[in-house]
Steps between C-alpha positions, in 0.01 A plus 500: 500500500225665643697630829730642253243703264460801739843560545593477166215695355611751714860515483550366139183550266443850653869631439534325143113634449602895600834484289377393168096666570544833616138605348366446896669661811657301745213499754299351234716248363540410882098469558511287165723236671330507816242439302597203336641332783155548628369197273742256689256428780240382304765322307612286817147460654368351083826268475464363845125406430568357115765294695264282680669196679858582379555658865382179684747298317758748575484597851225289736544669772536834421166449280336308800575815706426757208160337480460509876487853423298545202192299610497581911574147593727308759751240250403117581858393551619599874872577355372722290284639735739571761684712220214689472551795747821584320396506242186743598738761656768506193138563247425772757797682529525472078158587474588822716851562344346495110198695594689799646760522233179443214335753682821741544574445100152589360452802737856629359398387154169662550644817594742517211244442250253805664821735600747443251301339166179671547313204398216373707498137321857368649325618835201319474633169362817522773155586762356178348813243586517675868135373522541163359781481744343589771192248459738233407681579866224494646369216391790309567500655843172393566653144422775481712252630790238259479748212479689577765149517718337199318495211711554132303420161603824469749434830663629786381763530186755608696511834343376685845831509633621712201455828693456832343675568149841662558 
């Protein structure tokens, strides 16, 4: 559900929103949903922690990997670590890809709201998720560089041969 509550903010509650509420103008009403498909970020990032151990159960490997990531270490098992490295470039690349587009959508949104709306507080709270993004990329970044250069008990993790991201 939660892939599917941008694009139907956008597309359905803003339409259905502008035809029966006409009291705001359309840049508004579109700053308004913007705005509440801000709130699914935090959303996602609250669920997955309440969730706990429900991914372990669910997908081992995938967590193994995903926690790889989070805490800057090698995974003990070797299958799983020679997954690693692909793993590492795909979380680059989709680190890259979502930052760019974040970035690209709260600069336009940003420039609505001061151009169009005239109202400075859709610009700073759109300024305010380009930040957040922008630590969180980095941060993750930071991650996937420091793994790939961390050496582990059996050498390296294998993740030096991933190359530049493409």
């Amino acid at each position: 559900m939660a892939v599917y509550w941008v694009p139907m903010t956008v597309f359905v509650g803003l339409p259905v929103r502008w035809l029966f509420d006409r009291q705001e103008s359309l840049v508004e009403a579109l700053l308004n949903a913007a705005l509440s498909a801000v709130w699914i970020g935090p959303a996602l990032y609250l669920g997955r922690r309440a969730a706990g151990g429900q991914d372990t159960r669910r997908d081992p490997e995938g967590y193994a990997l995903r926690e790889a990531l989070r805490t800057g270490t090698a995974p003990e098992d070797g299958a799983v670590r020679a997954e690693l490295p692909g793993h590492l470039a795909g979380q680059r690349r989709a680190t890259w890809s979502a930052l760019l587009s974040i970035l690209g959508v709260s600069l336009g949104l940003i420039l609505l709201a001061l151009l169009a709306a005239d109202n400075e507080g859709f610009a700073v709270i759109f300024g305010v998720v380009a930040a957040v993004s922008v630590a969180v990329a980095a941060l993750t970044l930071t991650r996937i560089r420091r793994l790939v250069a961390k050496p582990t008990a059996a050498g390296r993790c294998g993740c030096a041969r991933m190359g530049p991201p493409s």
